[in-house]
N, C-alpha and C positions, 0 to 999 in steps of 0.2 A: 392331966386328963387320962393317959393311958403310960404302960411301960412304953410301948412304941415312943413315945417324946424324949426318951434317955437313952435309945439305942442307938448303936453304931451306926446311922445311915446307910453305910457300905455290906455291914452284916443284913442289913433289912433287906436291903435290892436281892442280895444275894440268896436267901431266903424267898421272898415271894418266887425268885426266878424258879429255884429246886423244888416250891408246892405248883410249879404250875405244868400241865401236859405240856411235853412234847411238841411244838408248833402251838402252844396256843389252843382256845377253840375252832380261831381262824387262822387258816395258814399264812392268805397276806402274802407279802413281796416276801420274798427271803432270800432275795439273792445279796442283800447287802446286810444281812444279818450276823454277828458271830454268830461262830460254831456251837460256844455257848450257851448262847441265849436261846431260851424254851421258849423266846416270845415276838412276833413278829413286830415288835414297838420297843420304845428305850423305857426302862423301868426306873420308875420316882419312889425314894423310899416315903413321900407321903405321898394320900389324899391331895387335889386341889380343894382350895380354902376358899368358901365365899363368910360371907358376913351375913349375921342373924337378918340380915334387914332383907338381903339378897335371898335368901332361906324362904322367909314369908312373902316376895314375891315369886319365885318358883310353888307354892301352896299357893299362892292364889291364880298362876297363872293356869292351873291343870282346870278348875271348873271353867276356868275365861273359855278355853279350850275345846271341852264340850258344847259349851255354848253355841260355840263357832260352826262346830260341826254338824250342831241340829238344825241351825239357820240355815247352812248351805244345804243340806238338806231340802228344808222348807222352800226354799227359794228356789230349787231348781225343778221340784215336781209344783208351783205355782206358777211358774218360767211356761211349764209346758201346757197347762191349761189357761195360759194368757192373763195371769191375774198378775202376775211382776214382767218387766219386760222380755222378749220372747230371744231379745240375745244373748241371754243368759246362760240357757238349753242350747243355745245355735253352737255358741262358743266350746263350751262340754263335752258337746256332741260330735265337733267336726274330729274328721279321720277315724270315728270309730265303725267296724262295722255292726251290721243290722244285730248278729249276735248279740253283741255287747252290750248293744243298748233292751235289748231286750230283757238280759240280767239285770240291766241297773233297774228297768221300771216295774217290776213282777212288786204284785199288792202285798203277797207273803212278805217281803223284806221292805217294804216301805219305811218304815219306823226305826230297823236295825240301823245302828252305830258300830265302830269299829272298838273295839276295847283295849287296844293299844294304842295309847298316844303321844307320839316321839316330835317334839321340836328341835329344828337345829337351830342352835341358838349363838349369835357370833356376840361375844361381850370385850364389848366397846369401851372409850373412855368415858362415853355418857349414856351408858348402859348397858342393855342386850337390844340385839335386832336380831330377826327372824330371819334364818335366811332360806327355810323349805319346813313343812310340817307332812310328817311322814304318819301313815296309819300301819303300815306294814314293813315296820322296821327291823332291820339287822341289827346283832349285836346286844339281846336280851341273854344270850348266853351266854356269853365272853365277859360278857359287862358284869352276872352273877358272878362268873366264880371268880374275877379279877376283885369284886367287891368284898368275898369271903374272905381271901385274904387277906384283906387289908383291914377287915374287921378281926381275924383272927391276929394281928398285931396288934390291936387295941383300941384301932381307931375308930370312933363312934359315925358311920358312913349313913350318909343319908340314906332312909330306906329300911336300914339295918342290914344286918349280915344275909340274912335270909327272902328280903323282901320282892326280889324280881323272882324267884320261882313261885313262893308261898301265893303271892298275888296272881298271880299268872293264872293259875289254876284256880283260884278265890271267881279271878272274872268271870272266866270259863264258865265253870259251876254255875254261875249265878245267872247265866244263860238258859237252862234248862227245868224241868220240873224232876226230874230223875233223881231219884240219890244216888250219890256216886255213879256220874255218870263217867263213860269211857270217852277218853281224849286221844283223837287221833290227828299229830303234825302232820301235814301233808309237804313237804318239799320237793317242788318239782326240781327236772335234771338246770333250766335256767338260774335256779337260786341251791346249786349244788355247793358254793362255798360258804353259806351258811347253814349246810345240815349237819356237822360237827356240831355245831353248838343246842340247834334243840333236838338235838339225839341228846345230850346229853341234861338238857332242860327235861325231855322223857325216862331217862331213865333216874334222875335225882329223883322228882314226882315219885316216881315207881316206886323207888326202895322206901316212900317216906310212906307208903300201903295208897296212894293213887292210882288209877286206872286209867295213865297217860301212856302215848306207847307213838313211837314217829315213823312214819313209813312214805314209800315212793310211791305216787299215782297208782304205779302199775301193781303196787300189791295193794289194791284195793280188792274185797270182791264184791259183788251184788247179787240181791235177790229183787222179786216182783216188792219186795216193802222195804229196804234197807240198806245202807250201806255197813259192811261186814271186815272186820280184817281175822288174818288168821294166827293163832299164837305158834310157837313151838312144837305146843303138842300136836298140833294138826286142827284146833278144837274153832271153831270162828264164832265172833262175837258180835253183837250188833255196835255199832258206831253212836253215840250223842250227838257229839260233838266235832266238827271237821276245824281243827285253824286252817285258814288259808296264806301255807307262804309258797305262794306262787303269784307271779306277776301275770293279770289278766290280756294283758298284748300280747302275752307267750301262750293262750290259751287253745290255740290249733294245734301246739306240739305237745299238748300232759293229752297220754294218755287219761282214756275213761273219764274226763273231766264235764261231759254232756252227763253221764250218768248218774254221775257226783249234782249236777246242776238240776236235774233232773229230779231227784229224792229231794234236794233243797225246798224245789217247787209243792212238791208234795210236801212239806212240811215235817219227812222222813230222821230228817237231820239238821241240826243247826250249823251253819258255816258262818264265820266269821274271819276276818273282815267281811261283807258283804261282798258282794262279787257287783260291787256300783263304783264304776271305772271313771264317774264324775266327779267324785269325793274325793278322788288319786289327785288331782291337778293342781300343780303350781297357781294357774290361772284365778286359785281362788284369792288368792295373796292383791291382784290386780283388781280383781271385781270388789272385793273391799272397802277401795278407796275410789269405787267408781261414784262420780255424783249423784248420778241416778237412781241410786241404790243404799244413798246412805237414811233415808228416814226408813225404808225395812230395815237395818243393821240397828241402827238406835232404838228402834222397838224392839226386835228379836232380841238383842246381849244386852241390851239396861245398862249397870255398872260397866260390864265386860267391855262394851264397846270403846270405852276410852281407855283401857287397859292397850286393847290392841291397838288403837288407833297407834299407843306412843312406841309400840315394835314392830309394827309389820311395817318396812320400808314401802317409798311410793313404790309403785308396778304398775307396765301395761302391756296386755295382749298386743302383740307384731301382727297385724291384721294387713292382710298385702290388698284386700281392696279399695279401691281409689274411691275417694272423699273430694265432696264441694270443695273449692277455692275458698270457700269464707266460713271452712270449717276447722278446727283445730280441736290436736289430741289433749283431753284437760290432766293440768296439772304438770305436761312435760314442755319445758322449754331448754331453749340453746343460747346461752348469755343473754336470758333475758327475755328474750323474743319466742314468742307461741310455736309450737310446732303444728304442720297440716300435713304433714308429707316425711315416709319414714325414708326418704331417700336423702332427705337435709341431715340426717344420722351418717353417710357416708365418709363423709370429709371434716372429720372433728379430731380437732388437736387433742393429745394426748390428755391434759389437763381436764377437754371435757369430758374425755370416753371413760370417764369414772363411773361406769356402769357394768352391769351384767345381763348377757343374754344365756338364759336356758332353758330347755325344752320342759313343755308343761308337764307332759306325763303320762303320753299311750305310748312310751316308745321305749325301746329298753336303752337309749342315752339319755334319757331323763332319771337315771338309776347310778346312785354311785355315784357323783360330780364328773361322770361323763355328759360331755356335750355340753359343758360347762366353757363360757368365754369372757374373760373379763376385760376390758377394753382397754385401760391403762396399760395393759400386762405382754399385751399382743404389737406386734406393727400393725400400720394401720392397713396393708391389704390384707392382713387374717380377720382385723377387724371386719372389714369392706365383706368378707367372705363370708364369714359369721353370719352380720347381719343379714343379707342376700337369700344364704340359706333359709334363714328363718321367716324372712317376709316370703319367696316364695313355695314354700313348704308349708302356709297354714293350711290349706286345704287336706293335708294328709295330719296336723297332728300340729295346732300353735305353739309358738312359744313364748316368752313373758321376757321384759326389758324389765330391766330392776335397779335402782338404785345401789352403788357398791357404798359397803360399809366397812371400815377397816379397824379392825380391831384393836385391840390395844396391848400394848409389846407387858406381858405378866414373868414375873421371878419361875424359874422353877428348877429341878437339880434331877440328875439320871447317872444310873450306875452305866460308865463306858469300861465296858469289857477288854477292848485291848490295854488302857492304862491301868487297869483294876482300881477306879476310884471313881468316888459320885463329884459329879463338873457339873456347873453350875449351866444353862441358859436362858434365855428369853424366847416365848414361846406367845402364839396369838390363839386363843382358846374358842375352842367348837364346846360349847356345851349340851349336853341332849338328856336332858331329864325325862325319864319313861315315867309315862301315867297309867295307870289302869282302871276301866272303867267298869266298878264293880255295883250291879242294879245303879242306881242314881246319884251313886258317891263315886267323887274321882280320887286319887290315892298315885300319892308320889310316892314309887315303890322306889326307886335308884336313881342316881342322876351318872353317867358318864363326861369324863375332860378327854378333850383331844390338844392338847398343846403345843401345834406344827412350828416349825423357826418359823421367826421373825419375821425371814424374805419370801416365807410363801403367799399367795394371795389366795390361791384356792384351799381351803380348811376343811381336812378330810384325812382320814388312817392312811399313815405313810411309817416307813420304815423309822424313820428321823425324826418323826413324835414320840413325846411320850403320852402314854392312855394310866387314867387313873381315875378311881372312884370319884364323888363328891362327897367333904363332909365340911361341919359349919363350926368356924371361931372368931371371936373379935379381930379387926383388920391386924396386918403386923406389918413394922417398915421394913422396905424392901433390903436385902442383906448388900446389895451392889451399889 
């Protein structure tokens, strides 16, 4: 396929290491890092490998995807005018304040979609399950230039070498009527360890003759029609386009961001993601698979519905309000027997607490696999605590029970820096394939592997993974 397939494995690591900055695009834990290593993750001299078959369910799963996202859409502005049921909105809606909801329902943005769309995808022995679907996600710039890389070895990486900036900016674009319009990243000071990466997402654009450029809130400037930034020379320019990577519960501490909301409304500027704190929520993973709600899903996704039906694990909203005696929550039971009451969740043997509690998504511990509990994993009074939390905390912000899915122990090899040689492990894979939603076509621009040991349960960037592109070859036997 490539030279890469006849090189030293040990020279490959050692290479990607010497083309990559300094810490990385993201700095990450590095107290357990060599000195060495530019990179806050263990480096694989390949790609993870899925199979042409796995390839064509990733393409099909990015339209499933959109799909998904314009129903819940639909669903939640027909939620609010009583035509689907009204717990839908209720749900959505709880612990947000009056602000928020007031972005989310403005008529200007009704229709808008987010144009990045990240799954976290845990791959199982009997497939992938979904384990959170992210619209504003980290890791589009660490994931390019870890992707070039590994394209500049040889490797033919899903996406291609170029494909999470090129697209990035394709989406963008295709938001507006402007030619060449001007792209300005907004990253607030709460999402400050990801502004390495699309600073440098802004300035690649840049050199390639784009009119992308990444700034803080506070150097925004305004007039009575626009929002404006300033260059070097002093010289300021009108804004297109705003991305938004700042987290909307962090939205009383960004600077100027009523003014930025403000021009939105006027239709001054396009901001993307939408500033619709509904569409953020775990919760939707739950409503899903709610009964109530399955003849709108069969109608809204057609095909797609049974896509997702077979990866999105059951889930249900931790709703701490008390229910009839001769009611039960559909679809969860405890060996068997119906559940009505989330206080029969207290006292469960280890065996059954094979589940997960985490926060839906107005909260900045719904961020990161913070606030993340998985009950196996815990004694059972962190469990007992966990839950507690969560049943009486819906009124500020629900959270979602989820079925745990345990992934499946995968081959894979890392250069260790103190023996100076590539060591083999077994690693359980986080997969996150970025979509970009470019006019009415979705487009798998990159896919990311997060490969954590074996003994972790929660799957997320740690020192002790390795992080590597995606690309696609016939299955191979495992070398162990």
């Amino acid at each position: 396929m490539s030279c890469a397939t006849e090189a030293d494995p040990r020279e490959l690591c050692l290479r990607i290491n010497e083309s990559s900055p300094v810490g990385g695009l993201f700095e990450g834990d590095r107290s357990r890092v060599h000195l060495d290593s530019h990179l806050p993750w263990r480096i694989s001299p390949e790609p993870f490998w899925i199979t042409p078959e796995q390839h064509d369910f990733l393409l099909r799963l990015g339209p499933a995807l959109l799909a998904f996202n314009r129903a819940a859409n639909l669903l939640y502005h027909q939620s609010l005018k009583g035509i689907q049921p009204e717990f839908v909105h209720e749900y959505l809606d709880a612990g947000k304040p009056e602000r928020i909801l007031e972005l989310s329902r403005l008529n200007r943005v009704k229709s808008h979609q987010p144009l990045v769309l990240r799954p976290d995808l845990i791959v199982t022995a009997d497939g992938v399950r979904v384990a959170e679907l992210d619209s504003i996600p980290g890791g589009i710039g660490f994931t390019a230039q870890v992707t070039a890389l590994y394209a500049d070895l040889g490797y033919d990486v899903i996406g291609g070498r170029d494909g999470l900036v090129e697209g990035f900016y394709e989406a963008l674009d295709a938001t507006v009527k402007a030619d060449a319009p001007l792209v300005c990243i907004v990253v607030s000071d709460e999402s400050d360890a990801y502004r390495e990466e699309m600073a440098w997402i802004a300035d690649t654009l840049s050199a390639q003759g784009k009119r992308v450029v990444c700034r803080h809130p506070r150097e925004l400037h305004m007039d009575d029609e626009s929002i404006l930034i300033e260059h070097e020379s002093g010289e300021r320019e009108k804004v297109d386009v705003v991305y938004r990577f700042f987290e909307l519960f962090d939205l009383p501490n960004i600077p100027k961001v009523e003014l930025v909301a403000y021009h939105a409304k006027k239709n001054a500027v396009r901001i993307t993601p939408p500033m619709k704190a509904f569409l953020e929520e775990k919760m939707w993973l739950a409503l899903f698979h709610h009964p109530q709600l399955q003849t709108f899903w069969e109608k809204e996704l057609g095909d797609a519905c049974e896509l997702l039906q077979a990866i999105i694990p059951p889930s249900w909203i931790i709703d701490s309000r008390p229910a009839p005696p001769h009611m039960i929550i559909p679809g969860l039971q405890i060996s068997g027997q119906p559940v009505s009451n989330w206080d029969q969740f207290l006292h469960l043997s280890k065996k059954q607490r094979e589940l997960v509690i985490k926060p839906s998504g107005f909260h900045m511990d719904a961020q990161q696999s913070r606030g993340v509990t998985v009950g196996h994993d815990v004694p059972e009074e962190e469990w007992q605590q966990a839950l507690m939390s969560a049943r009486d905390g819906f009124e500020n912000g629900p959270s979602i029970l989820q079925e745990f899915h345990k992934g499946a122990r995968l081959p894979f090899r890392y250069y260790d820096f103190n023996a100076d040689e590539v060591k083999p492990m077994h690693g359980r894979v986080l997969l996150r394939p970025y979509y970009y939603v470019i006019g009415d076509d979705v487009r798998l621009a990159g896919s990311q592997c997060i490969a954590c040991p074996a003994d972790k349960k929660i799957l997320h960037g740690m020192t002790d993974a390795v992080l590597v592109p995606t690309a696609v070859r016939e299955p191979q036997p495992d070398p162990s």
